[in-house]
The first five atom37 places (N, CA, C, CB, O) and aatype in JSON, in Angstrom:
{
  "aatype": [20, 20, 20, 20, 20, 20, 20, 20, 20, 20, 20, 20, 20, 20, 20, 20, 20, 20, 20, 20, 20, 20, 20, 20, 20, 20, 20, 20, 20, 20, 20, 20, 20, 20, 20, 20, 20, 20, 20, 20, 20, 20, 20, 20, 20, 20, 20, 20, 20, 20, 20, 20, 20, 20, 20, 20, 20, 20, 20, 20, 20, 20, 20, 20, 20, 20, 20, 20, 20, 20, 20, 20, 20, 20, 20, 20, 20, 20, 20, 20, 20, 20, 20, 20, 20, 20, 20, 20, 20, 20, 20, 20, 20, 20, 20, 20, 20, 20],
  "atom_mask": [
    [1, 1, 1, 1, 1],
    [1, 1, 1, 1, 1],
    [1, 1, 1, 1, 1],
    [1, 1, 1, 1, 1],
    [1, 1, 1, 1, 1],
    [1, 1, 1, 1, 1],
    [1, 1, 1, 1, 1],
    [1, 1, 1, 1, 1],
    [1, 1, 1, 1, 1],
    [1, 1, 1, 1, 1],
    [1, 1, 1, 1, 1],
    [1, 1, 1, 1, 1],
    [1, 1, 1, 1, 1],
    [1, 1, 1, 1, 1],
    [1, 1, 1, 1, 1],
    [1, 1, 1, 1, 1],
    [1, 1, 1, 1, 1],
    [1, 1, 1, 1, 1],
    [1, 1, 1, 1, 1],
    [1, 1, 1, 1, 1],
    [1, 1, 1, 1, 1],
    [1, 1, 1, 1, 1],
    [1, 1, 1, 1, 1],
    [1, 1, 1, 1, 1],
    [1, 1, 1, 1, 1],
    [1, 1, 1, 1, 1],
    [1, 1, 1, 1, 1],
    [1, 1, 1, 1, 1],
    [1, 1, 1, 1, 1],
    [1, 1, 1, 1, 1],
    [1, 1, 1, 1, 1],
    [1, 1, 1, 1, 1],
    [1, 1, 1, 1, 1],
    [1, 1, 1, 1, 1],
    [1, 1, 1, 1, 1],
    [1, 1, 1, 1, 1],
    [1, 1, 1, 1, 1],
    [1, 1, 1, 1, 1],
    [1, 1, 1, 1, 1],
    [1, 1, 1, 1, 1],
    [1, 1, 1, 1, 1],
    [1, 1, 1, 1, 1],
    [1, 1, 1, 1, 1],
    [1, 1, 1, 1, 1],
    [1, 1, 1, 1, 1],
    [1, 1, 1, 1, 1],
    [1, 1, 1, 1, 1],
    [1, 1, 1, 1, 1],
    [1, 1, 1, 1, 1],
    [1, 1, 1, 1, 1],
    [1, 1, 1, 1, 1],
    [1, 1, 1, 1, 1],
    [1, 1, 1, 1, 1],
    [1, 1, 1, 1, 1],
    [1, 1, 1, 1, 1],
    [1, 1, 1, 1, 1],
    [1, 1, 1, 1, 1],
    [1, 1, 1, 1, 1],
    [1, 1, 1, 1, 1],
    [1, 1, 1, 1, 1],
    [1, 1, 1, 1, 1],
    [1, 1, 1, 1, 1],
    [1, 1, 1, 1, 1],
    [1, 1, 1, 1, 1],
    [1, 1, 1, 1, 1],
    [1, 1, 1, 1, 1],
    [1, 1, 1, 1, 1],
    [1, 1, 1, 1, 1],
    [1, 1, 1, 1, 1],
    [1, 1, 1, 1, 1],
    [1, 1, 1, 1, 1],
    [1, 1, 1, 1, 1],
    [1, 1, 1, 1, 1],
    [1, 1, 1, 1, 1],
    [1, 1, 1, 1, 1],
    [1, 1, 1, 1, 1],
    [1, 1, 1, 1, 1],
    [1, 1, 1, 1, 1],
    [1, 1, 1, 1, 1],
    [1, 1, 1, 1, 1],
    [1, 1, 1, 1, 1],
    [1, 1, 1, 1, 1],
    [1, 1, 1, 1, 1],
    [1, 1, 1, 1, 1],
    [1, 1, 1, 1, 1],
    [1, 1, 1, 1, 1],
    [1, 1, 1, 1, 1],
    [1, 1, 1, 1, 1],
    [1, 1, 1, 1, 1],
    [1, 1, 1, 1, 1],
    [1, 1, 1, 1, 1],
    [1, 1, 1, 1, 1],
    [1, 1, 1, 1, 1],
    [1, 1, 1, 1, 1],
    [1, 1, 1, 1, 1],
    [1, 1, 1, 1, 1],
    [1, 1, 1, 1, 1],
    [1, 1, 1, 1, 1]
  ],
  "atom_positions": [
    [[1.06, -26.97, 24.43], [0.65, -26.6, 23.09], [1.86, -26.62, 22.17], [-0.03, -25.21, 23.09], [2.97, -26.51, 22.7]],
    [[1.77, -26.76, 20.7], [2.68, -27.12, 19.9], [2.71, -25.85, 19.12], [2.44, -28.42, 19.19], [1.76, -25.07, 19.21]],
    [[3.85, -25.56, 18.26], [3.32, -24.24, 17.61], [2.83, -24.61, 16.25], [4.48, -23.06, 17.47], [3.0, -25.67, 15.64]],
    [[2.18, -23.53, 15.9], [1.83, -23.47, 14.64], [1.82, -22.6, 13.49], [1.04, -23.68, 14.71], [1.51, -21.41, 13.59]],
    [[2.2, -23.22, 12.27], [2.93, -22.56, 11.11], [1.97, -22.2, 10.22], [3.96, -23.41, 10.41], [1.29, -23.13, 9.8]],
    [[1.61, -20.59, 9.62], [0.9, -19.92, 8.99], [1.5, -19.51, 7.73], [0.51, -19.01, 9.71], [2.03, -18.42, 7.91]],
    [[1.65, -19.93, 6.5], [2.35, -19.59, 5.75], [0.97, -18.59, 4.68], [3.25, -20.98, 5.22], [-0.15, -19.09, 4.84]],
    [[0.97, -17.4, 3.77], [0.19, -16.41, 3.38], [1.26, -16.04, 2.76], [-0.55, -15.53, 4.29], [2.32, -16.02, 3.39]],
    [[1.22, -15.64, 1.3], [0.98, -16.01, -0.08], [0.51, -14.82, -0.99], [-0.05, -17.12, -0.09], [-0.64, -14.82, -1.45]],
    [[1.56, -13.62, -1.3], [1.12, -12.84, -1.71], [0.46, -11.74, -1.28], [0.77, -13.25, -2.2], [0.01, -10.95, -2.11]],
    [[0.32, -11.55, -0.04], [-0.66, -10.19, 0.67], [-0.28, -9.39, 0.4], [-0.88, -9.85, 1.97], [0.95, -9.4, 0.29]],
    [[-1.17, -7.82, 0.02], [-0.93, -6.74, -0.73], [-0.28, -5.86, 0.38], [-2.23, -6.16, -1.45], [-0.99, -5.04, 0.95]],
    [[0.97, -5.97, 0.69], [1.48, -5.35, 1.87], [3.08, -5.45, 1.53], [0.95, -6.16, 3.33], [3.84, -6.35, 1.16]],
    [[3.19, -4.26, 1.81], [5.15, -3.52, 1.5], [5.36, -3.47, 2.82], [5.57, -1.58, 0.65], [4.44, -3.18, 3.58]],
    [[6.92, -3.82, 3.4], [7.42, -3.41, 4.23], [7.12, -2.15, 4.78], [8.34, -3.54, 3.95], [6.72, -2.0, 5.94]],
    [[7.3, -1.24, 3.98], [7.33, -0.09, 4.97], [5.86, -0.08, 5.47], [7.82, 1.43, 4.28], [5.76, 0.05, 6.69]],
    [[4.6, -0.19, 4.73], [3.63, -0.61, 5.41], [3.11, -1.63, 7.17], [3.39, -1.09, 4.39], [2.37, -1.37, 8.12]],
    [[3.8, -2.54, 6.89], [4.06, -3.49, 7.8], [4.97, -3.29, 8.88], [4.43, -4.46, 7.2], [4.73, -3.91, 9.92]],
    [[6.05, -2.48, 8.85], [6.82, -1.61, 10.07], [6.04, -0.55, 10.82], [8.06, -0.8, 9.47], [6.11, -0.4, 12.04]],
    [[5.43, 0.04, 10.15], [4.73, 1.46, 10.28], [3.28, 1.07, 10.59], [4.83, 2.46, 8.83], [2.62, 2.1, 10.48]],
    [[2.57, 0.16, 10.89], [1.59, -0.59, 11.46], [1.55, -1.48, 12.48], [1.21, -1.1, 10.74], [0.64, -1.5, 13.3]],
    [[2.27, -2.05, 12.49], [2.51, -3.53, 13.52], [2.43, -3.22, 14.64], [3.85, -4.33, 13.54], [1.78, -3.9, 15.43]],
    [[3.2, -1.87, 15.05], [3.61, -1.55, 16.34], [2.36, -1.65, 17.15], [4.29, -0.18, 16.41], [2.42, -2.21, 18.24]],
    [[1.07, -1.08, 16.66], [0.12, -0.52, 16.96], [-1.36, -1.56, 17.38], [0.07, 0.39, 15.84], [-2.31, -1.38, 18.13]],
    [[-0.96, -2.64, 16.49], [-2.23, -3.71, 16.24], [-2.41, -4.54, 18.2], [-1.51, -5.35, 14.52], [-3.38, -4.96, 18.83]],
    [[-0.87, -4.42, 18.54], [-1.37, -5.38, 19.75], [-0.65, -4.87, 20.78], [-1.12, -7.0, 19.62], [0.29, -5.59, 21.11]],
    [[-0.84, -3.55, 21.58], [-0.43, -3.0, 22.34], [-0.5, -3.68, 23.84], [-0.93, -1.92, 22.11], [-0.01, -2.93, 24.68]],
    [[-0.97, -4.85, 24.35], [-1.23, -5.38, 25.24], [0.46, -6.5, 24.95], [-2.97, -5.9, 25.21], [0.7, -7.37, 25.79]],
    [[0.88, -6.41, 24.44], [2.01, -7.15, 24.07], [3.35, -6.21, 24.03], [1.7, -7.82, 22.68], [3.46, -4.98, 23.99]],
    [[4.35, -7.28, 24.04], [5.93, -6.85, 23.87], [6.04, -7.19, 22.54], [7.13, -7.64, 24.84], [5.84, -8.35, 22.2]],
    [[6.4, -6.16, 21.56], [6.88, -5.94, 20.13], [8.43, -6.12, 19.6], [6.52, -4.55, 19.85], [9.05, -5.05, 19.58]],
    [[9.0, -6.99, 19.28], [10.48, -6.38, 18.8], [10.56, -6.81, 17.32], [11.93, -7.04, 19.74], [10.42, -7.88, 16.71]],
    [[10.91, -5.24, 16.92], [11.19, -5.34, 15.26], [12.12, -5.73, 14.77], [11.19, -4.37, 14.59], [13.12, -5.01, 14.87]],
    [[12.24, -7.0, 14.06], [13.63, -7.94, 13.39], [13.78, -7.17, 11.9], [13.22, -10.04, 13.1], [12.71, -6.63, 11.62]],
    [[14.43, -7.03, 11.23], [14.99, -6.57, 9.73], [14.3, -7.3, 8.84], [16.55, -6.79, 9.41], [14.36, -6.93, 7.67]],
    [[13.39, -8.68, 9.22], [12.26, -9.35, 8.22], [10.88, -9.51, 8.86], [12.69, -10.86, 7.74], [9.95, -10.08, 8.29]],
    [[10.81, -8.97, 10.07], [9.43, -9.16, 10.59], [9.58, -8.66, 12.37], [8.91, -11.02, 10.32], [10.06, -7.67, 12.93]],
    [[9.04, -9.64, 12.73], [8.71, -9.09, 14.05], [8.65, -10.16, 15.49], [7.27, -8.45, 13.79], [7.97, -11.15, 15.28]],
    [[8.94, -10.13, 16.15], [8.49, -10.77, 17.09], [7.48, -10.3, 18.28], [9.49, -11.15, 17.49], [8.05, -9.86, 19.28]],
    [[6.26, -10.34, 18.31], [5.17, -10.4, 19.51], [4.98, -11.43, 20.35], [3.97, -10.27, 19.09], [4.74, -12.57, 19.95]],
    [[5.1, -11.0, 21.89], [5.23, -11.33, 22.98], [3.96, -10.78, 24.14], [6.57, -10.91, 23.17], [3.67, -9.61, 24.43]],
    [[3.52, -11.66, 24.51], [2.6, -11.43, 25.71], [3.07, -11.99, 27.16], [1.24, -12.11, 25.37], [3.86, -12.93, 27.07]],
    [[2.77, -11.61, 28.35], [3.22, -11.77, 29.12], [2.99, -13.33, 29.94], [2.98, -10.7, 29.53], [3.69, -13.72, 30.88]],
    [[1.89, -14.03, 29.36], [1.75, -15.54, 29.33], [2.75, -15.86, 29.11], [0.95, -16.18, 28.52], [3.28, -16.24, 30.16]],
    [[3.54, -15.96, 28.08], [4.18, -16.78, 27.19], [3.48, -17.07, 25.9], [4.45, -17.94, 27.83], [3.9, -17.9, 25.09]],
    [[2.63, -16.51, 25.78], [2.56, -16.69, 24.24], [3.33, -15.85, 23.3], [1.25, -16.52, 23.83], [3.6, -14.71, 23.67]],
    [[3.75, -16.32, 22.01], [4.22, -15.65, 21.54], [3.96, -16.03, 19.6], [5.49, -15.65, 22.33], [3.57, -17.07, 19.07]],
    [[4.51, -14.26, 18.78], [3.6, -14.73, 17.48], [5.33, -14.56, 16.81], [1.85, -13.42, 16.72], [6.19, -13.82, 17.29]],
    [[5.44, -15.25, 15.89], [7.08, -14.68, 15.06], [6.22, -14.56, 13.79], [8.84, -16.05, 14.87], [5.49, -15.36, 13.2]],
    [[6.61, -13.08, 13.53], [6.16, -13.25, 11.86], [7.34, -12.65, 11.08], [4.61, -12.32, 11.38], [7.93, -11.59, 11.31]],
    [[7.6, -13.68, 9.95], [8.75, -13.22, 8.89], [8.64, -13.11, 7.19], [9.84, -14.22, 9.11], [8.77, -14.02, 6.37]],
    [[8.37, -11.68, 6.94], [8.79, -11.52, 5.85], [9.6, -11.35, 4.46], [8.61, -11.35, 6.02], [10.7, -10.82, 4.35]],
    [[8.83, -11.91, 3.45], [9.81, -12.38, 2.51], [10.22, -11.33, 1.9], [9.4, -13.34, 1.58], [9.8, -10.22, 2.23]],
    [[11.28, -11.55, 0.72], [11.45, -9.98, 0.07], [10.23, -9.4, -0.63], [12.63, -9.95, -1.09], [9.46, -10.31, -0.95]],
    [[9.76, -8.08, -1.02], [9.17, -7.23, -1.09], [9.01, -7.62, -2.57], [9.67, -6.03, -0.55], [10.03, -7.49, -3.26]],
    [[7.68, -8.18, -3.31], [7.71, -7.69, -4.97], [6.88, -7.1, -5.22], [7.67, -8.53, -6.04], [6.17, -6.51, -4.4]],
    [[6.74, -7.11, -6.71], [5.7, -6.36, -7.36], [5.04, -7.27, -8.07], [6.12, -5.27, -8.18], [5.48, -8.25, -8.67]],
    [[3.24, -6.61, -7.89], [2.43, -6.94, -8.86], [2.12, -6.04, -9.57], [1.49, -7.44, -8.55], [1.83, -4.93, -9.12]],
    [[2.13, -6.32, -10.82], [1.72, -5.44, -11.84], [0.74, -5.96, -12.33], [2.58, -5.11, -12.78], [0.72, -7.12, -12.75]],
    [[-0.89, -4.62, -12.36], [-1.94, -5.32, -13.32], [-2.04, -3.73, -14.21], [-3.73, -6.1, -12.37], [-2.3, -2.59, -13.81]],
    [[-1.75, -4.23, -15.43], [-1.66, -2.93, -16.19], [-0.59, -2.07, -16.18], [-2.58, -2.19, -15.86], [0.56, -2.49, -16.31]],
    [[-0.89, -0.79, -16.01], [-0.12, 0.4, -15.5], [-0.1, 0.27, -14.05], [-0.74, 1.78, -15.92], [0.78, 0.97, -13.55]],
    [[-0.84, -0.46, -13.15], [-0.63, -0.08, -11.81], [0.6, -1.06, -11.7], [-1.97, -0.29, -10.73], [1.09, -1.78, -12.58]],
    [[1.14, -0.82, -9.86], [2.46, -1.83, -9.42], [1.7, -1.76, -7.86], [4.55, -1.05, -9.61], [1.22, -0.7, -7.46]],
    [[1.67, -2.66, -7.27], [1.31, -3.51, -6.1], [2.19, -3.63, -5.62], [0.78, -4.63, -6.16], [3.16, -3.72, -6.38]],
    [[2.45, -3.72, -4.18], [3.67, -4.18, -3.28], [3.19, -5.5, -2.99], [4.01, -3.26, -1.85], [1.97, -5.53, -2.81]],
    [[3.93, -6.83, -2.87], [3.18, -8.17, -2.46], [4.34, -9.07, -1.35], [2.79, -9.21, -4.12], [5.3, -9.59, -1.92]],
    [[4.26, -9.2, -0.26], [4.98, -9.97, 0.44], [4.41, -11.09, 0.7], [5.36, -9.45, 1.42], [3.23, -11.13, 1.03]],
    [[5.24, -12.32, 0.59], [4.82, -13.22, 1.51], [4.99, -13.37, 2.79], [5.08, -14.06, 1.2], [6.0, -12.9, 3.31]],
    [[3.74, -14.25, 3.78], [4.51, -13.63, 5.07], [4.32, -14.85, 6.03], [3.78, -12.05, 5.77], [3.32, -15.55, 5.87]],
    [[5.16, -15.13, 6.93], [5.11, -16.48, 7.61], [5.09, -16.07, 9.53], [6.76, -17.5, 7.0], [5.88, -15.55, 10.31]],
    [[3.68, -16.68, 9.64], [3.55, -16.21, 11.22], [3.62, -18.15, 12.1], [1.4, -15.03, 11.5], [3.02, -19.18, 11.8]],
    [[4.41, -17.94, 12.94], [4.71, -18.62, 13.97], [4.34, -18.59, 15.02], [5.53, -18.62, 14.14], [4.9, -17.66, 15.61]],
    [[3.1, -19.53, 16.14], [2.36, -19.22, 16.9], [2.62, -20.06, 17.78], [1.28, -19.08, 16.54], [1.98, -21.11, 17.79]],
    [[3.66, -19.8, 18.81], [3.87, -20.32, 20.33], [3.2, -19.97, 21.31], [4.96, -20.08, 20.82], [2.94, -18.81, 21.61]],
    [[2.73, -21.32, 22.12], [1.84, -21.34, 23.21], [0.89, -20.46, 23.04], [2.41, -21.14, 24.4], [0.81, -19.4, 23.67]],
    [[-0.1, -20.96, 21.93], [-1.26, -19.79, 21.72], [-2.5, -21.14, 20.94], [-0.55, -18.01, 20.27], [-2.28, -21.85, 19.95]],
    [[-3.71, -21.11, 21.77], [-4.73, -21.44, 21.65], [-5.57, -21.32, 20.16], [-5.14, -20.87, 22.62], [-5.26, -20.49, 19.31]],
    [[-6.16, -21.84, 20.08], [-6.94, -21.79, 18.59], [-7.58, -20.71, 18.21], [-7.96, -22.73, 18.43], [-7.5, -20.2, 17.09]],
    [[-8.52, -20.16, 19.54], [-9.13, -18.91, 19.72], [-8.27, -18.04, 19.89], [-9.99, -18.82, 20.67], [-8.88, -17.03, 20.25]],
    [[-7.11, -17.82, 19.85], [-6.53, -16.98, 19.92], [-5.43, -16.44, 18.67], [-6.17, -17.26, 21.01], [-5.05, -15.32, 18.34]],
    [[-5.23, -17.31, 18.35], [-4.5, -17.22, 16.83], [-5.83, -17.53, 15.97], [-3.06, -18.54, 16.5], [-5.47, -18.03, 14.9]],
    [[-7.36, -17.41, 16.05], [-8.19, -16.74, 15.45], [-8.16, -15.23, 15.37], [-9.18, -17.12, 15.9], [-7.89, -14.52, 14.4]],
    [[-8.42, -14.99, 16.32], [-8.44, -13.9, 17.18], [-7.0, -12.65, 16.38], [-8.11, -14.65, 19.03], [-7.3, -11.52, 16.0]],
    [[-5.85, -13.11, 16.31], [-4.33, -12.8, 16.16], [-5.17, -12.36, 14.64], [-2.77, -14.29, 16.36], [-5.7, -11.28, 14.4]],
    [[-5.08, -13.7, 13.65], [-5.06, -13.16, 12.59], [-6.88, -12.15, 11.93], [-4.48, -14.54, 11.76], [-7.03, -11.84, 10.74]],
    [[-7.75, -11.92, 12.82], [-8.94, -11.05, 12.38], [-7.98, -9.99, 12.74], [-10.6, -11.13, 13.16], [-7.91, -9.21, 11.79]],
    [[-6.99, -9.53, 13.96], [-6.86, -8.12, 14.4], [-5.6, -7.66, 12.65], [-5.92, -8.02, 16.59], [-5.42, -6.67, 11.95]],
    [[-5.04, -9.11, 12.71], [-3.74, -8.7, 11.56], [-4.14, -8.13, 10.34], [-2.89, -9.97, 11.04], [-3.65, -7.17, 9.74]],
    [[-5.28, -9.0, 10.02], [-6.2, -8.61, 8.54], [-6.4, -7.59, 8.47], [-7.46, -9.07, 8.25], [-5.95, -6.97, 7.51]],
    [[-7.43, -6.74, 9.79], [-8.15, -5.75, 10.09], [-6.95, -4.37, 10.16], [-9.0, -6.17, 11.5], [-7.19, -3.19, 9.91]],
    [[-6.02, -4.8, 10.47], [-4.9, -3.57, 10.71], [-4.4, -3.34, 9.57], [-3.68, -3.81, 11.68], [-3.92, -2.21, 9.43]],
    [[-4.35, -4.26, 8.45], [-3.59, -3.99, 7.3], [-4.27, -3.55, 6.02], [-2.88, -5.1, 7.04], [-3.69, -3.14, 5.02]],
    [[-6.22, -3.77, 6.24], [-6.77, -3.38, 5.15], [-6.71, -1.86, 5.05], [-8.04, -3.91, 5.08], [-6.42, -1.04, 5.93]],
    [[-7.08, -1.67, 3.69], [-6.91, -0.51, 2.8], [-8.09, 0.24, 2.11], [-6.09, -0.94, 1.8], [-8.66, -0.29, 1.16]],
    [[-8.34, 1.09, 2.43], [-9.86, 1.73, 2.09], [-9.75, 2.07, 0.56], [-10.28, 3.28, 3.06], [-8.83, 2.6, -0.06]],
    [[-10.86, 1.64, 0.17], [-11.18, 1.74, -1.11], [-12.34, 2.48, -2.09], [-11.24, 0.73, -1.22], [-13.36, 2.25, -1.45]],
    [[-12.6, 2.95, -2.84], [-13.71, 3.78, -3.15], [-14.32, 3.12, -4.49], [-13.23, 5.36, -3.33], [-15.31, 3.62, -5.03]]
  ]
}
């Protein structure tokens, strides 16, 4: 298998958000936290690199948004499975709303 490059574009997600979550999304895996992202490891050999860009802001109005871009790297990992990767990533990072 070849890897494959996920590039995402603005997601409403701050670092400290994304440190303080990650750990948690794929506990069946080896985690190591880099100073721009992360590296996830399974005991296959698959493996996910995700690296984040610097931290900005969106502003709509008076509010301010945290917005990173973020780039995930998917070694020796199946189609269904880097499906799979990014429903759990989405799902871990949404934000309840009223």
């Amino acid at each position: 298998m070849t890897a494959i490059t996920i590039y995402s574009e603005g997601l409403g997600l701050s670092h400290g958000d994304f440190f303080r979550i990650i750990p948690r999304l794929f506990p069946d895996a080896t985690l190591q936290l880099l100073n721009n992202g992360a590296e996830i490891e399974w005991s296959d050999g698959r493996m996910v690199k995700i690296v984040l860009s610097e931290e900005k802001v969106r502003n709509l109005g008076l509010l301010k948004f945290p917005m990173t871009d973020v780039h995930f790297s998917f070694h020796e990992c199946s189609q269904d499975f880097l499906d799979e990767f990014m429903v759990v990533f989405d799902r871990g990072f949404q934000k309840g709303g009223g």
